[in-house]
C-alpha positions in Angstrom: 96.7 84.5 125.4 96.6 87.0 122.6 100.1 89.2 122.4 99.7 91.2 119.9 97.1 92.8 117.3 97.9 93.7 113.8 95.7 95.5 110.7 96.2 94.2 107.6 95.7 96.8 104.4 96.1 96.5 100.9 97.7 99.0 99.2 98.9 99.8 95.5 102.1 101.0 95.7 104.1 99.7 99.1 106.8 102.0 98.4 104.9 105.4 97.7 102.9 104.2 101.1 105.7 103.4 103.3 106.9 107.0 102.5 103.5 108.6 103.0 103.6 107.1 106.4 107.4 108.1 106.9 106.1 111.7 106.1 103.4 111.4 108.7 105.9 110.1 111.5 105.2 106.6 111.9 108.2 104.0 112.7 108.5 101.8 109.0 109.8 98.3 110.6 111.8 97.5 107.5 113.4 94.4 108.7 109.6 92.4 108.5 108.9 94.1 105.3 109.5 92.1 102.0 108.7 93.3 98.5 104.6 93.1 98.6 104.6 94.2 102.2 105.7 96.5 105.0 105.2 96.9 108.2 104.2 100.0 110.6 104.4 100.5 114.2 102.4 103.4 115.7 102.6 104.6 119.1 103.3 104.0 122.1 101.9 100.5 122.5 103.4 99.8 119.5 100.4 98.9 117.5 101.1 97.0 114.0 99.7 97.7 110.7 100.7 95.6 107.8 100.3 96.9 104.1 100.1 94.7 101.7 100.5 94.9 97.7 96.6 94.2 96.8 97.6 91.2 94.8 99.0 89.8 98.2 95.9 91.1 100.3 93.6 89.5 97.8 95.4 86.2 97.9 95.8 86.4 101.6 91.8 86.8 102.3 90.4 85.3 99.4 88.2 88.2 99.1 87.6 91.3 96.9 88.9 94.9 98.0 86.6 97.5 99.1 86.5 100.5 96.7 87.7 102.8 99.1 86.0 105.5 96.7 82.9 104.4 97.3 82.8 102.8 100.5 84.8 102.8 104.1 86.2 99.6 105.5 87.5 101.0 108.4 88.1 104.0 110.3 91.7 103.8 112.3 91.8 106.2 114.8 95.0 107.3 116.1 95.6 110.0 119.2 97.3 113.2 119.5 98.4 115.1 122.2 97.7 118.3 121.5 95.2 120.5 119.3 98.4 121.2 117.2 99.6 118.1 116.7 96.3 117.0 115.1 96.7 119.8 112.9 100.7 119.2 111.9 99.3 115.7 111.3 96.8 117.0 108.8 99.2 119.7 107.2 101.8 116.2 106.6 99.1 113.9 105.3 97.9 116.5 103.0 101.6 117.3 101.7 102.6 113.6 101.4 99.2 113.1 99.1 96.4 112.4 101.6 93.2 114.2 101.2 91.4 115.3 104.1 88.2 114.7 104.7 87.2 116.0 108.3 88.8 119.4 108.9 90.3 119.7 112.1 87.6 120.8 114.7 86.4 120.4 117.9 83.5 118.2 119.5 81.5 117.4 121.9 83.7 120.4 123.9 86.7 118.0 124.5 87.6 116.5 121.5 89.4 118.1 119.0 90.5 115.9 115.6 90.3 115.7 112.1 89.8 112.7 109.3 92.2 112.4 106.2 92.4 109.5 103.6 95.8 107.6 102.7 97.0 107.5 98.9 95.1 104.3 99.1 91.9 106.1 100.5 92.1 104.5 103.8 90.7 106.7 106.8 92.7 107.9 109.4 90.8 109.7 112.3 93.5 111.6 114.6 92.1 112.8 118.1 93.0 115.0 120.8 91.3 114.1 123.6 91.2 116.5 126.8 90.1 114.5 129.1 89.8 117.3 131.6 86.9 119.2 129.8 85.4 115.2 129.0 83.4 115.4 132.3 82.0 119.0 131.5 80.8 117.9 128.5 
């Protein structure tokens, strides 16, 4: 049976990311984190994301690093619960040296989110979802 899920990135610099993610909010697990990795929790189901020096990500997949400047490996979508928070979460990502590129808006008529990029150019979707409005829609 499968306990637990976990996302693996690479990253450049694990110190200036584990404060990036500090900034945003997000639990740094430091007790699993060694010098070419840290770990994240997020949320309320505790999900896990692993950063990992690149050097250490390369040698762990045996596998070249997407360009996040040219292409997108994944899109990690995290909620909100509110219209503000989404916003607040784009005002920290920007100030801790994220870029965003989805302003916050609405869509669909019950969704409201936004889209910024980590100092390492990974995507970060965060959603608001009111559910409420989902069946008007």
């Amino acid at each position: 049976m499968i306990k637990d899920f976990w996302i693996n990135l690479p990253v450049e610099n694990i110190d200036q990311s584990i404060e990036f993610y500090r900034n945003l909010g997000f639990t740094i697990n430091k007790s699993h984190g060694q010098s070419d990795q840290a770990q994240l929790i997020i949320g309320d189901q505790q999900a896990n994301v692993m950063l990992f020096h690149e050097a250490a990500f390369k040698n762990f997949t045996s596998h070249e690093i997407v360009d996040t400047k040219q292409a997108t490996e994944v899109l990690l979508s995290i909620s909100a619960e509110s219209r503000e928070e989404v916003d607040e979460l784009a005002n920290k990502a920007v100030k801790a040296g994220g870029k965003i590129f989805g302003e916050p808006a609405e869509h669909q008529g019950w969704m409201y989110g936004c889209g910024f990029t980590d100092l390492d150019g990974h995507r970060w979707n965060v959603l608001y979802m009111d559910m409420s409005k989902m069946a008007n829609a």
